[in-house]
C-alpha positions in Angstrom: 84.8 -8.9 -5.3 81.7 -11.0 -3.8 78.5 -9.3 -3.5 78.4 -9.4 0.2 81.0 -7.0 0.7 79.7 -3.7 1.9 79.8 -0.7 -1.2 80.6 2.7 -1.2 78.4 4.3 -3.2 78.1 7.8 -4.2 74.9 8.3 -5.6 74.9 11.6 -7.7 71.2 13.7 -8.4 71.4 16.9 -9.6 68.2 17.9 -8.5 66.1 16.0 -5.8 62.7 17.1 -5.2 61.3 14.5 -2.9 57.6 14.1 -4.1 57.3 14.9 -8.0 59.2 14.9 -10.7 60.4 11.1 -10.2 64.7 12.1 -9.5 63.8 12.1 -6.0 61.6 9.6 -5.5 64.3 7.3 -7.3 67.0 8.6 -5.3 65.3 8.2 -1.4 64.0 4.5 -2.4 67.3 3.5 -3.7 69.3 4.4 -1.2 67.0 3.3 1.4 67.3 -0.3 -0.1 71.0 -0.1 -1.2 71.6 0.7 3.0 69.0 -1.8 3.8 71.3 -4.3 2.0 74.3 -3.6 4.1 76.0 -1.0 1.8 77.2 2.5 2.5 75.4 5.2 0.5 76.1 8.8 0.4 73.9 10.7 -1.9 75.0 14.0 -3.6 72.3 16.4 -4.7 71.8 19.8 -6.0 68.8 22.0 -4.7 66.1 20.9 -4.3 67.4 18.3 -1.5 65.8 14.7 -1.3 64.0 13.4 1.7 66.5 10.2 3.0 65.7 7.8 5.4 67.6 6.9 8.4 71.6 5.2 7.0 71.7 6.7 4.5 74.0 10.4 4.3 73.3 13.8 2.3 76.0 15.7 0.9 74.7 19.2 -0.7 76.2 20.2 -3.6 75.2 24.1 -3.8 74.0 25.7 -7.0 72.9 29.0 -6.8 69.2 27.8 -7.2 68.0 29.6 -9.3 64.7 28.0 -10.4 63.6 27.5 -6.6 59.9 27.5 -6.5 59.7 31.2 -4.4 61.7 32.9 -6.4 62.4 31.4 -10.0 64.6 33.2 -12.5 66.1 35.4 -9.9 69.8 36.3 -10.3 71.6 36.3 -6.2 74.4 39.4 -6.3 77.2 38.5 -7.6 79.1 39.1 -3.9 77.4 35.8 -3.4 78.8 33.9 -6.9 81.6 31.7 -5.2 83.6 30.5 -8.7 83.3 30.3 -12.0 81.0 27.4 -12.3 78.5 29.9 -10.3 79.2 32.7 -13.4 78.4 30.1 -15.8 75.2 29.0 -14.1 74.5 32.3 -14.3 75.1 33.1 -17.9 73.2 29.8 -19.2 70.1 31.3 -17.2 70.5 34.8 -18.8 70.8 33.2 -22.7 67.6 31.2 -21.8 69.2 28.0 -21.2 69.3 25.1 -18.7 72.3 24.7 -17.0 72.2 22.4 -14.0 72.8 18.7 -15.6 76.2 20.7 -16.5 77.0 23.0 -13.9 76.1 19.7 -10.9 78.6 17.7 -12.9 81.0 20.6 -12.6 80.6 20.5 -9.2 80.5 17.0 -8.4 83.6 16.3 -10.7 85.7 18.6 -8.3 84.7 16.9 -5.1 85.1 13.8 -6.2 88.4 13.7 -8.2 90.3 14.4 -4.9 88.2 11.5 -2.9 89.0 8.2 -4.9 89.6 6.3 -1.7 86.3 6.9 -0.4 83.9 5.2 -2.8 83.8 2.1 -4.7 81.1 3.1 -7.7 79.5 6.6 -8.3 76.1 6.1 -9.4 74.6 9.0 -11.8 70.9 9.6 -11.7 70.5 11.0 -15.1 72.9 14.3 -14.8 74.8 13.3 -17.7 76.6 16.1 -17.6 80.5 16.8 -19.2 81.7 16.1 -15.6 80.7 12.3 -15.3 83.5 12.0 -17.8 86.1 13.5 -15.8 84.4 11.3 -12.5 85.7 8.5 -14.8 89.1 9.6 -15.9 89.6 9.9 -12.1 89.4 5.9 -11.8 85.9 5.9 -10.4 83.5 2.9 -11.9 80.8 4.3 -13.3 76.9 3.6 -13.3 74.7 5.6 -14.9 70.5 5.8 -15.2 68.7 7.4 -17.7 65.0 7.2 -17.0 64.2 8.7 -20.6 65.7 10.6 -23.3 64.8 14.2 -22.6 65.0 14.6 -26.3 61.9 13.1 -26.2 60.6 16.0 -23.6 61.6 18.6 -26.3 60.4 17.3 -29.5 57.0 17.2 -27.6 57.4 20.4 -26.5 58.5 22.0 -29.6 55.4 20.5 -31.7 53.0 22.5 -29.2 55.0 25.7 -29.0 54.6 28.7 -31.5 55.9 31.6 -32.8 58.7 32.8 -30.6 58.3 30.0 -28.0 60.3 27.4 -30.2 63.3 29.3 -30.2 63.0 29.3 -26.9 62.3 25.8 -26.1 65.2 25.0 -28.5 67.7 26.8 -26.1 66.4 25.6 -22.9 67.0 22.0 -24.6 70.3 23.0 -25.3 71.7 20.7 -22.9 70.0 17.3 -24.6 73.1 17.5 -27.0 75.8 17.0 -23.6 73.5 14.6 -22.2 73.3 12.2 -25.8 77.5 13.1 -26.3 78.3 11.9 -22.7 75.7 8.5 -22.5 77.0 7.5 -25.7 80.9 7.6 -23.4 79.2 5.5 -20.8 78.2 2.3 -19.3 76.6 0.1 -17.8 73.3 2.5 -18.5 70.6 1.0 -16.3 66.8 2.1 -17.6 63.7 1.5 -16.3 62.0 -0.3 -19.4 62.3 -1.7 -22.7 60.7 1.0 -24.2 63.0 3.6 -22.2 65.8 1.4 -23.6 64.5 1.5 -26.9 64.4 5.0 -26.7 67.7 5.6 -25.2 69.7 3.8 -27.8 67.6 5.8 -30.7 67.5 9.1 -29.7 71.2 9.3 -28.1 72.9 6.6 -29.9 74.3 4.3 -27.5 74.8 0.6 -28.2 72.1 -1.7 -27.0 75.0 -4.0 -25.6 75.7 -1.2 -22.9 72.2 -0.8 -21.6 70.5 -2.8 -18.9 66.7 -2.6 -17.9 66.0 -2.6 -14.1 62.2 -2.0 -13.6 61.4 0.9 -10.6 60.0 0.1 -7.2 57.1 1.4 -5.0 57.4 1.6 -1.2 54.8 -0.6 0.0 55.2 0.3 3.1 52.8 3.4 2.0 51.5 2.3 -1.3 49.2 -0.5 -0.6 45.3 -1.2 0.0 43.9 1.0 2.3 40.7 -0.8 2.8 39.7 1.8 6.0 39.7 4.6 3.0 36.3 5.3 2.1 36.4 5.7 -1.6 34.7 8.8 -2.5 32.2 8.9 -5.5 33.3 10.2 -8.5 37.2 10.6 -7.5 39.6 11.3 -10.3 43.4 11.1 -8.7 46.0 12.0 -11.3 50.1 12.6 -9.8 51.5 14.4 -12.6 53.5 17.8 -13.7 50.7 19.9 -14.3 52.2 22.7 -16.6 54.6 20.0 -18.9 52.9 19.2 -22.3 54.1 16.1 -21.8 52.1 15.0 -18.6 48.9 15.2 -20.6 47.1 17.2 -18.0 45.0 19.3 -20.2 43.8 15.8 -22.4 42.4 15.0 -18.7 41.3 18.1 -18.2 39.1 17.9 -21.3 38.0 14.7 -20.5 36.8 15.9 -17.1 34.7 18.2 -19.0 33.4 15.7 -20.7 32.6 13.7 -18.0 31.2 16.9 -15.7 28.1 17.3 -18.3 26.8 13.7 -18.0 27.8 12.9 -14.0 28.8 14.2 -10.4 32.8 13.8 -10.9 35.8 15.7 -8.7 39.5 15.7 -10.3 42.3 16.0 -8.1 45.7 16.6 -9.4 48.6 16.3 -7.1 51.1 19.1 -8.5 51.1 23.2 -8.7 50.5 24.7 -11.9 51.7 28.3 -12.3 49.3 31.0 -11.5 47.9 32.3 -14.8 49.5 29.3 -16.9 48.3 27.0 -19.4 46.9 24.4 -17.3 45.0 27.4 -14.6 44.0 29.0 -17.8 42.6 26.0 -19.4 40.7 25.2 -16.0 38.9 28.2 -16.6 38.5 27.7 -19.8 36.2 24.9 -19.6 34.2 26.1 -16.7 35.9 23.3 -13.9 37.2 25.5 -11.2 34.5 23.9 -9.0 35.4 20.5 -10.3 39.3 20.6 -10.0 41.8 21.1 -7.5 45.3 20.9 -6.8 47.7 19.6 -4.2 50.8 19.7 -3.4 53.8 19.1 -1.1 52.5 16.0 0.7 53.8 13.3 1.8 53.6 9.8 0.8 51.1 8.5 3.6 49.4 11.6 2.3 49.5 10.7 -1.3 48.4 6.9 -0.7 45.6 7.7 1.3 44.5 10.4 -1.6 44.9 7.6 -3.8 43.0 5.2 -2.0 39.4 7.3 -1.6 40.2 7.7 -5.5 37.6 5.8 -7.6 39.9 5.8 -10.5 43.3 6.7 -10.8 44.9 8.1 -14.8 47.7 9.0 -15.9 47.1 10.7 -19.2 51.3 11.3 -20.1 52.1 11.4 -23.8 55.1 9.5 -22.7 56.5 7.8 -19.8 60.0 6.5 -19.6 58.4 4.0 -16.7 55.7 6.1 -14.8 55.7 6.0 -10.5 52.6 7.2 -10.4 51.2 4.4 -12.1 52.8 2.4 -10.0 52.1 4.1 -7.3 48.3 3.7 -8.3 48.1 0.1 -9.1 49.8 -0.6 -5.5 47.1 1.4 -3.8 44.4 -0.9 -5.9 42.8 1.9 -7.7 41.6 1.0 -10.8 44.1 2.7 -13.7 43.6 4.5 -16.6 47.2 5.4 -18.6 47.9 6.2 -22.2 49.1 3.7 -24.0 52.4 5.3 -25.0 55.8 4.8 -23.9 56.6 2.7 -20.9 53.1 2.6 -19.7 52.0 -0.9 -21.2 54.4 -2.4 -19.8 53.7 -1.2 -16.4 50.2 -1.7 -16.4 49.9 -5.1 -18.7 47.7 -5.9 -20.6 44.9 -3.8 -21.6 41.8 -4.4 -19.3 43.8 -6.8 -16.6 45.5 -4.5 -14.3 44.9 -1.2 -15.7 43.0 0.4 -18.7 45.3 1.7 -22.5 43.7 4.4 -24.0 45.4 6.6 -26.8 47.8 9.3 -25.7 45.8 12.7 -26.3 42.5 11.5 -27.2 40.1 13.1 -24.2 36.8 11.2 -25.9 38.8 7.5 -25.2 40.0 8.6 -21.7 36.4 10.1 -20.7 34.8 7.0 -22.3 37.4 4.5 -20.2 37.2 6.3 -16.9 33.3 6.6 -17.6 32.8 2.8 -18.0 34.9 2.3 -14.6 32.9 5.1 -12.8 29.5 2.6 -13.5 31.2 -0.7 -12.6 31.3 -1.3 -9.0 32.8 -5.1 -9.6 35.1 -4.2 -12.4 36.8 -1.4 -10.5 36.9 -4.3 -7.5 38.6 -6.5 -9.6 40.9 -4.1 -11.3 42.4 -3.2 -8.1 43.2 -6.7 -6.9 44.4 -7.7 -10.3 46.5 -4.6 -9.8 48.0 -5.0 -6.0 49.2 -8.6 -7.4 51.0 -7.1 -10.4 53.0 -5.0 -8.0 53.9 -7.4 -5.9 55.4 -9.4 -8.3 57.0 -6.9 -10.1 57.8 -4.0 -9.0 59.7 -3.7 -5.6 62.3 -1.7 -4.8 64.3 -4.4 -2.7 64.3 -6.2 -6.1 65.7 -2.8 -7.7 68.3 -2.6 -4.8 69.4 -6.1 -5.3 69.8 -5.5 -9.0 71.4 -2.4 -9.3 74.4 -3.2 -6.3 75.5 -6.9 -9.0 75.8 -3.9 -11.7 77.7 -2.0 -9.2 79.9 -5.3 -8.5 80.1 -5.5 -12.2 80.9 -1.9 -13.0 84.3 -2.5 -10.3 85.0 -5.8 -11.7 85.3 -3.9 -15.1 87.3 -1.0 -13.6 89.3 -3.3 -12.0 90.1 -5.3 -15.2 91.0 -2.4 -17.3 93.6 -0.9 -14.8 95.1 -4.4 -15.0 95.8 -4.0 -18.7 
């Protein structure tokens, strides 16, 4: 089948939140480009829903929603359960687990199985739930993506919890077992880096030969130089999940501190931590309520003009599968400072060219990097530009949209080859 025939694709996302958390920002650029491209894309998604553009269709896939963001935790009555997929949504919650990489699957699985004729490829966005194998056995071809391992997620999370609080973490992890059982079932796997694939193959097991790096995108149509910005003095910009251990929000945090006793310095993070949680208890902690605040639920002409009055940009994470937000960053030419961990070199480079390494979880490093860019006027000048460039030639997401749809030819080709047999 030649490339330049039109796709259906069903791209699957369990859950789509349009402006954090990475899942929806994947899922609207994507399918933007995949449409752009000439192919038809119907995206399936769990709550919370994804922001699409225009050619691109939304089909909701209900759950019961029960970590929404007004009322988390909160069991509907059970006049409103519709099936038994519902009850075991349900139960997961109750017994402290996660269930919605399973329960989507579930879902998705039974309105698919009945629909072969209407797509060519189903495309997973990390769900790997039980489901995705029975999407298969149905005679759909297959692609999946794993950003990350989320078993990296818990092992990180699990060093910092005590007492109680690993048992815990433990069961809301139960799910990393299905998701490693069902990737090692599946290919192609597409990932966003060679660390990510790395990663992928170690922590879950699959063979190297099944996995594929495609590099993420930035939408440049937002994320670019914004020389009519004014860039405020003493701007720190960081786009992260506040709350998650993971993000490295409260390394940051400490290095702001740091930096608040020797200069005039504001720190913006673009996320909401829970009221009276570890991140707002650590910002009062260290005196910075005046010198912090957060944002959130803005769009992306919001977020790039945030970025560009930013005099420097970081993204502290104590892992990144690839990292947006660096991305994200880089294309608005703010100088960078990332951990060097995970992904992260090799989206920004090499150390001092595009971007600043420092140590994951060291706050003296990341004060003393984001210090030395604070008192360079040139060096943040050249930083950006060296960083604008390095998007441009990397990291589009017409180049991702052109890759992934010759892995979707591929994944049919394969399909096609084994029903031959």
């Amino acid at each position: 089948m030649p490339l330049d025939r039109p796709l259906r694709i069903a791209l699957l996302s369990y859950r789509s939140k349009p402006h954090c958390g990475g899942q929806g920002v994947y899922v609207r650029h994507l399918s933007r480009e995949l449409a752009a491209l000439g192919h038809h894309v119907r995206v399936l998604s769990g709550q919370p829903y994804p922001e699409l553009d225009e050619g691109v269709e939304l089909e909701k896939i209900p759950s019961l929603d029960l970590y929404n963001d007004a009322t988390p935790f909160q069991t509907p009555p059970v006049r409103q359960w519709r099936d038994w997929i519902d009850a075991l949504e349900v139960a997961t919650m109750w017994t402290a687990g996660f269930p919605e990489p399973l329960t989507f699957s579930l879902r998705a699985m039974r309105e698919l199985r009945a629909r072969r004729d209407e797509f060519d490829v189903v495309h997973d966005n990390q769900t790997l739930g039980y489901g995705l194998l029975g999407i298969r056995a149905a005679g759909f071809p297959l692609v999946t993506t794993i950003h990350h391992p989320i078993t990296v997620d818990r092992r990180i999370e699990l060093e910092q919890a005590t007492g109680w609080q690993r048992l815990s973490k433990r069961r809301w992890y139960g799910f990393v077992g299905m998701q490693g059982r069902v990737a090692r079932r599946l290919r192609p796997i597409l990932v966003p880096s060679q660390s990510s694939a790395d990663d992928i193959v170690r922590e879950f097991g699959v063979r190297r030969s099944g996995v594929d790096v495609v590099p993420l995108g930035v939408d440049t149509r937002f994320f670019h130089p914004r020389p009519e910005v004014a860039r405020v003095p003493g701007r720190i910009v960081c786009v992260a999940s506040a709350d998650s251990p993971l993000k490295g929000v409260a390394t940051l945090l400490r290095a702001t501190a740091k930096l608040a006793t020797e200069r005039g310095v504001e720190l913006t993070v673009v996320s909401r931590p829970k009221a009276g949680g570890p991140t707002d208890l650590l910002v009062d902690e260290l005196s910075l309520r005046d010198r912090v605040t957060f944002v959130s639920g803005i769009d992306d002409t919001e977020l790039a003009r945030l970025l560009s009055s930013a005099q420097v940009a970081v993204v502290p994470s104590l892992y990144e599968g690839f990292s947006l937000p660096a991305v994200e960053a880089m294309a608005a030419a703010t100088p960078l400072v990332a951990s060097r961990a995970g992904a992260l070199p090799e989206v920004v480079g090499e150390d001092g060219a595009a971007g600043l390494l420092v140590p994951p979880g060291d706050p003296e490093a990341l004060a003393a990097a984001v210090a030395g860019l604070l008192d360079d006027d040139a060096e943040r000048a050249r930083m950006g530009e060296a960083a604008w460039l390095r998007v441009q030639e990397r990291f589009t997401w017409r180049t991702v949209a052109e890759t992934t749809a010759r892995r979707y030819v591929e994944a049919v080709e394969a399909a096609r080859a084994r029903s031959s047999r």
